[in-house]
N, C-alpha and C positions, 0 to 999 in steps of 0.2 A: 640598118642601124647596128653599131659595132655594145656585143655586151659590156657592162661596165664592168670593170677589173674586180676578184675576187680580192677582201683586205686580206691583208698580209696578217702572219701573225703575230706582231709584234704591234701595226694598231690595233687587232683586236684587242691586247692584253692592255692598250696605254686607254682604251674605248673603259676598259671592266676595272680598271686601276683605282680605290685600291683594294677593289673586292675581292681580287681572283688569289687573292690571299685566304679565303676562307676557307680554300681546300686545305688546308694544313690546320685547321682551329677545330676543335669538335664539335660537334653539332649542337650538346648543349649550352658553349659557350658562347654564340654565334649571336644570340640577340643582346644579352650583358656586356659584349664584345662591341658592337658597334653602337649601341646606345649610350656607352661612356661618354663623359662631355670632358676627360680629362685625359691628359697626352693629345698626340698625334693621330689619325686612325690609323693609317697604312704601318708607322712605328707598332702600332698595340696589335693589330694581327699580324705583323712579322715576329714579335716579341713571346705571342700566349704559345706555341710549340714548344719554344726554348725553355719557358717558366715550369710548361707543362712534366716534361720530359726530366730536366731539373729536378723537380720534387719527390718525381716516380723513384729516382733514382738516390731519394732523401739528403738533398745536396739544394744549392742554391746558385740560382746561373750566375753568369759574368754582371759587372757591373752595368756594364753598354745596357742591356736589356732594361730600359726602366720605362717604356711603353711612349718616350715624348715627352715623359714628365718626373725627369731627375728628383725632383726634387721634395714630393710625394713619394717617388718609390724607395726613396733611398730611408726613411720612416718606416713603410712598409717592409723593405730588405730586416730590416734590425727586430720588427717586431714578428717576425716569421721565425726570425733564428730563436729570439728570444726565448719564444713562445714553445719552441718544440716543436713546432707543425711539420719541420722537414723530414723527422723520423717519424712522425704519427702518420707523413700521406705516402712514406717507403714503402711501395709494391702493392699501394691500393688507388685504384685510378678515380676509384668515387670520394675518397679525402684530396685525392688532386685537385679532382673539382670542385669539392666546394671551397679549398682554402681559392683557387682560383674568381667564383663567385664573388665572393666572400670580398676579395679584395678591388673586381670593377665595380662592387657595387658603394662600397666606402669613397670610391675614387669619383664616382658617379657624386654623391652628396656635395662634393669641397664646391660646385658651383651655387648652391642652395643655403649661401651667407647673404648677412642684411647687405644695404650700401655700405659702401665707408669702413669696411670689415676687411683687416687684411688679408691675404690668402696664407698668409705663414699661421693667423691663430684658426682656420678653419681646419688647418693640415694638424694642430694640435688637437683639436676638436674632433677629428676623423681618428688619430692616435690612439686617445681616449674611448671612443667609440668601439675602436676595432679589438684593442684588450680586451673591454669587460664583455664583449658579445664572445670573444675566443674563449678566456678565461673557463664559462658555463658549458661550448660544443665543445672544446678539449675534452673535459669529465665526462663528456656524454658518449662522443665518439671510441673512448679510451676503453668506457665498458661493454659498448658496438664489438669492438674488436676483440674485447675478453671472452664476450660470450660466446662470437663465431669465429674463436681464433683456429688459422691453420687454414681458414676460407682462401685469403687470397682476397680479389678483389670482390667487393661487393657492389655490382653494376646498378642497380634498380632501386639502391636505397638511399633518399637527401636527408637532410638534415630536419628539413620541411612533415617528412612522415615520422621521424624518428622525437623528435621533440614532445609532441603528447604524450609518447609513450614510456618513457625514458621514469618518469616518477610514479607510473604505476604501480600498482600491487601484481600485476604479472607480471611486470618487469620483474621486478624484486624476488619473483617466484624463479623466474627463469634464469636470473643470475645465481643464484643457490642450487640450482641443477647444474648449472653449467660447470661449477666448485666441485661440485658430486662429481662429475665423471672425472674429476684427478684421482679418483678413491677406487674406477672401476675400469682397470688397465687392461683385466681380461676382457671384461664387456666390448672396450672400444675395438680391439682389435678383434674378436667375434663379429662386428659388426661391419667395419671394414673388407672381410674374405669375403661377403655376401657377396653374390653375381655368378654368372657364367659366359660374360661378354666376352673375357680374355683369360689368356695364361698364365699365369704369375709365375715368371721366372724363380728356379730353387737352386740355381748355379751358384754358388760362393761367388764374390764381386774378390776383384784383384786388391783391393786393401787390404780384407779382413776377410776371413771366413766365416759365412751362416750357418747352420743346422738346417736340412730342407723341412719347413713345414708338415707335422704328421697333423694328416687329415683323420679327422676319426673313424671309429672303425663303427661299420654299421649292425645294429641291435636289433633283437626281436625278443619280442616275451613269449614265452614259450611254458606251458603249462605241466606242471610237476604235481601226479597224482601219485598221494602216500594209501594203503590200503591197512584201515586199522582194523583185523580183524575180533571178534565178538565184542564192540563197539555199540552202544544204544543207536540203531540206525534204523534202515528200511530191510524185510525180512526177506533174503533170498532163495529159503528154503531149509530144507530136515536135515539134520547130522546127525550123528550118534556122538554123545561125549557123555561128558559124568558134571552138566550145570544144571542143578536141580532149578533155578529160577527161570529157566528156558527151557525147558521139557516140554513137553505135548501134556494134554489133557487126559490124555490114554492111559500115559503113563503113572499120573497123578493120581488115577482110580485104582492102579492096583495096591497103593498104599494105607489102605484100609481095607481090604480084601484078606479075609482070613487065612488065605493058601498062597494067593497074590501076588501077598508082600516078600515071600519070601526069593520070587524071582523080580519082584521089583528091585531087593538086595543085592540080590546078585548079579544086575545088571548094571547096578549101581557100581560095583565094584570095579565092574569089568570096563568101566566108563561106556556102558553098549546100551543107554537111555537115547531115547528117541526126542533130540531138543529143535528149537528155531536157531538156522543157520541168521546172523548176524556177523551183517561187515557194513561200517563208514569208509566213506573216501574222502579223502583231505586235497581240496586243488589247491596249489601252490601256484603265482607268476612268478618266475624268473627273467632276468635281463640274461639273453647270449649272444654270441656274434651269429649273426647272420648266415650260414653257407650259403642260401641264394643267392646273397651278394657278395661273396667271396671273391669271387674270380673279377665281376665288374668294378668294385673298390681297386682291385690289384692293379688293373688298366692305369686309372687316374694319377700317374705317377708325381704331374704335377697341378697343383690345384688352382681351381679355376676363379675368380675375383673379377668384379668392376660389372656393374649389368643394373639395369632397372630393379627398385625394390617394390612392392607390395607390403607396408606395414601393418599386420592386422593387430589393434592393443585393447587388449581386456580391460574394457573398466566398470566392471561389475564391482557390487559390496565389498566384495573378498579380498579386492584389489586396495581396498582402504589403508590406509597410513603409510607406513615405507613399502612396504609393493608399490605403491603408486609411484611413487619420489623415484625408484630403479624404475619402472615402466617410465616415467618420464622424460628420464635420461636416457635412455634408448631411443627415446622421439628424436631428441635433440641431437646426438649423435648418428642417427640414421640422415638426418638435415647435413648434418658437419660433411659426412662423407660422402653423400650424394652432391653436394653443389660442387665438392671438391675437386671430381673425378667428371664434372658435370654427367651425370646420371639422374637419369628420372624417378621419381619419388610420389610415392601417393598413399597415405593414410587413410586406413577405416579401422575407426573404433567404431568398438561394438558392447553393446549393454545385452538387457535381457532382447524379446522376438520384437522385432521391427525397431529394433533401436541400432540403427547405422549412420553414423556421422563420415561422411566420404569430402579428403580435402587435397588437394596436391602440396607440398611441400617445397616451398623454394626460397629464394631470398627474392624476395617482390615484397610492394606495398602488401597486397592481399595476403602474401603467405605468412610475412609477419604476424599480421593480425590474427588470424589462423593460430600459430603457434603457439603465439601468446594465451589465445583464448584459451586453447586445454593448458597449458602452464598453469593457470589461476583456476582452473576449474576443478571440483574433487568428484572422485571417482564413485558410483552408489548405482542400485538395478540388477538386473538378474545375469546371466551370463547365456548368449543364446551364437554359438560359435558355428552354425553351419552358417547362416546370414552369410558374413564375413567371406566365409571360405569361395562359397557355390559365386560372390563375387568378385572375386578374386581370379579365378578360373572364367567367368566370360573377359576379362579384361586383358586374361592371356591370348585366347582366341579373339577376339574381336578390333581389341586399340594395337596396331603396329609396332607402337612406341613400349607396350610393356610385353611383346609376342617374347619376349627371352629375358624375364623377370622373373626373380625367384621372391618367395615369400619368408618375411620376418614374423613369426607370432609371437608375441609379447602378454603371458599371460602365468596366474599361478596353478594351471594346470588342472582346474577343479569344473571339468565339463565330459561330458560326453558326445560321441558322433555318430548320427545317423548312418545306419549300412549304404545312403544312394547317397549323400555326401561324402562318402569315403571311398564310394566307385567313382563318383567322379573324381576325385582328385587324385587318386593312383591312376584315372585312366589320361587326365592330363600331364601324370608325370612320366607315362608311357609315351604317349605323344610327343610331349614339347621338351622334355627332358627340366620337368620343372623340379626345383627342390623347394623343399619348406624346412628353416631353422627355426627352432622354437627356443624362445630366453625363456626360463622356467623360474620363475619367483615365487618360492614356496619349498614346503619341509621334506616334500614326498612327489616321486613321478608318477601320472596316475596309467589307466589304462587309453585311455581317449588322448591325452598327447604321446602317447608310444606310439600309437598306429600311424597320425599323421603326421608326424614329423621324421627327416632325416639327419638332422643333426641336432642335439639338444645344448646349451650354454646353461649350467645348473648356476644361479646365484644361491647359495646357499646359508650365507651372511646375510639377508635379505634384514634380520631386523637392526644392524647396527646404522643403518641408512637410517634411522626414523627422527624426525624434528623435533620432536615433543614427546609428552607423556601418552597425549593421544594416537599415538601411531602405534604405540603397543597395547593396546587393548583394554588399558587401563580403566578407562572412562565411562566403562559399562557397555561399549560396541561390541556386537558378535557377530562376525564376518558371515553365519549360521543365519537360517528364520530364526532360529529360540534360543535361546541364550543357558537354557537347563533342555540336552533331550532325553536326558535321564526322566526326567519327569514328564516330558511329552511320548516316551515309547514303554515307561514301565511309571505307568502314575500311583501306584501303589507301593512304589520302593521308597520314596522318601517319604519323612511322614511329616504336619505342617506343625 
């Protein structure tokens, strides 16, 4: 028995016709797409590439393209342009789809009129419909885009998650962040150079000439003893001088000694009294440039950008009123420039000991939510910074994805570091070559962000950021346990 002949490929296609159109439709247009009851099908999936593509490119296709059914889309043509949607879905593929959505599912209703109902007043009625639903996701999508502007597309988010949230109070929170970092040019671009995944070219471009990038230069504090000699101190021993209030006891007896006194005189004279040697030492820190790292800075001619981050953000008490608002802003821009550069991202705030909130950062359902939640949340608890660090450093060794992550600290600098947290993290920055940038929000650098960090971002303007009255301390908050420590360390200096 002779085999039956292999089809050809031309019945197969005429077999799968007109589905095998669906390789050009995106996946999630695919069920809205054939579940239309309006047009043509084979017309509507040769059609949605062309719509598609069209929009990306904020333009509107050729007439022909109106899915099988002229006469609905040519309503729809006029309420697209009308509406703005061609420049609001320009170079975001997730406004593509949903104005695409958006519009078979309106097309989808014109069959769902009484009897006797022309199809011209349903296509009115669809008209109607499709304005005042765009009218409300325009506004909403418009401030989508303000918040994460400079994103590009945003693949993971519809209009479906974004709707509840859009009239929040963390929305509302996170829009007024997002205003803020027009105010903080250095921050953003400090936040941007994070990484070590690449080189960032420092060549002048053939239009215009740049300055290359100076990387900072690295600091160490370094300890400056002053020695004030015959100072109220600790007694290091006998001298001879002429200070009668530090003499010996010896010498003190021959001043009533009747024969005594007279070479107590004269040794008085001679400054040849036997006294208590006194001397204070005064330590001074100093900021210097480094010579350890002299030579190794010198290498890095041109600096390095784009790499997994590590955000670790202080939200301890201290952190209260505009420190928060700039620690905020730093969240949000650490997001901006990580989904940008697609770059991995992971947040741990950290409170007082055993307070770690660990969250990945991205533009998803989840990460939304996430973001939002600390937007609206206020910062309060103790500050406990090795937590943070010591997990930070297994996530360099252990997850793949962050082996060549450098870390962001976000904090006002008001903590100190264990001696075996600070070996491990120098001993991982031997290893992995990790660095740690610290944004400093606060008046003064202290000792403990000197040591672990290699490059500092000083906000120093930190209070004209503030909302209110209560963000400057007005209101009786004291970023402090005690609000008087004058009276908690000398309770006898004030009197009630």
């Amino acid at each position: 028995m002779l085999p039956a002949p292999s089809p050809s490929p031309e019945s197969a296609a005429d077999a799968n016709s007109p589905y095998q159109l669906l390789a050009g439709v995106e996946r999630a247009l695919w069920l809205p797409a054939l579940v239309c009851s309006s047009g043509v099908t084979a017309e509507r999936l040769q059609d949605l590439p062309a719509w598609g593509q069209a929009l990306l490119d904020g333009r509107l296709p050729e007439p022909a393209r109106d899915f099988g059914d002229p006469e609905a889309l040519q309503v729809l043509r006029r309420l697209v342009a009308e509406l703005g949607l061609c420049e609001l879905a320009q170079g975001s593929a997730a406004m593509v789809r949903q104005v695409l959505r958006a519009m078979l599912w309106h097309l989808d209703r014109l069959i769902d009129r009484p009897a006797g109902e022309p199809r011209a007043s349903a296509i009115t009625r669809m008209e109607a419909a499709f304005r005042a639903a765009w009218v409300q996701q325009r506004q909403g999508w418009e401030e989508v885009l303000v918040l994460f502007k400079s994103l590009g597309d945003l693949p993971d988010l519809q209009w479906d998650d974004l709707r509840g949230r859009l009239s929040s109070r963390e929305w509302a929170e996170a829009r007024r962040i997002g205003e803020l970092l027009t105010q903080l040019k250095d921050l953003t671009a400090f936040v941007q150079a994070i990484g070590r995944a690449e080189v960032v070219p420092t060549l002048p471009s053939a239009d215009h000439a740049l300055p290359a990038p100076q990387s900072p230069r690295p600091m160490v504090a370094v300890a400056v003893t002053t020695h004030l000699v015959d100072q109220p101190s600790e007694v290091r021993g006998v001298k001879r001088s002429g200070q009668i209030a530090r003499m010996l006891a010896s010498e003190a007896a021959m001043v009533r000694h009747p024969l005594l006194r007279r070479l107590w005189r004269a040794r008085f004279a001679e400054q040849q009294l036997l006294t208590y040697e006194d001397e204070a030492v005064l330590t001074q820190w100093r900021l210097q440039p480094d010579a350890r790292r002299a030579t190794a800075s010198a290498l890095h001619v041109q600096p390095l950008a784009r790499g997994p981050m590590l955000v670790c953000l202080d939200t301890s008490g201290s952190m209260r009123g505009a420190p928060e608002n700039v620690a905020k802003a730093c969240v949000l821009q650490a997001l901006r420039s990580a989904h940008g550069a697609r770059r991995a991202c992971r947040l741990l705030a950290f409170g007082g000991a055993g307070e770690l909130l660990e969250q990945e950062l991205a533009l998803t359902t989840n990460g939304l939510n996430h973001l939002l939640d600390l937007m609206g949340q206020g910062f309060d608890g103790g500050t406990d910074v090795q937590t943070p660090l010591e997990r930070a450093v297994a996530l360099c060794d252990a997850d793949p994805a962050y082996a060549q992550a450098d870390i962001l600290l976000v904090s006002d600098g008001e903590f100190g570091v264990t001696p075996a947290t600070l070996e491990m993290l120098r001993s991982c920055k031997a290893r992995r070559g990790l660095r740690v940038h610290a944004i400093l929000i606060g008046d003064r650098e202290t000792i403990g962000l000197l040591e672990v960090s290699d490059h500092i971002h000083w906000v120093r303007a930190w209070r004209r950021y503030a909302t209110d009255i209560r963000d400057a301390y007005t209101d009786g908050f004291s970023p402090v346990h005690s609000q008087s420590l004058t009276a908690l360390y000398f309770p006898n200096a004030i009197r009630r």
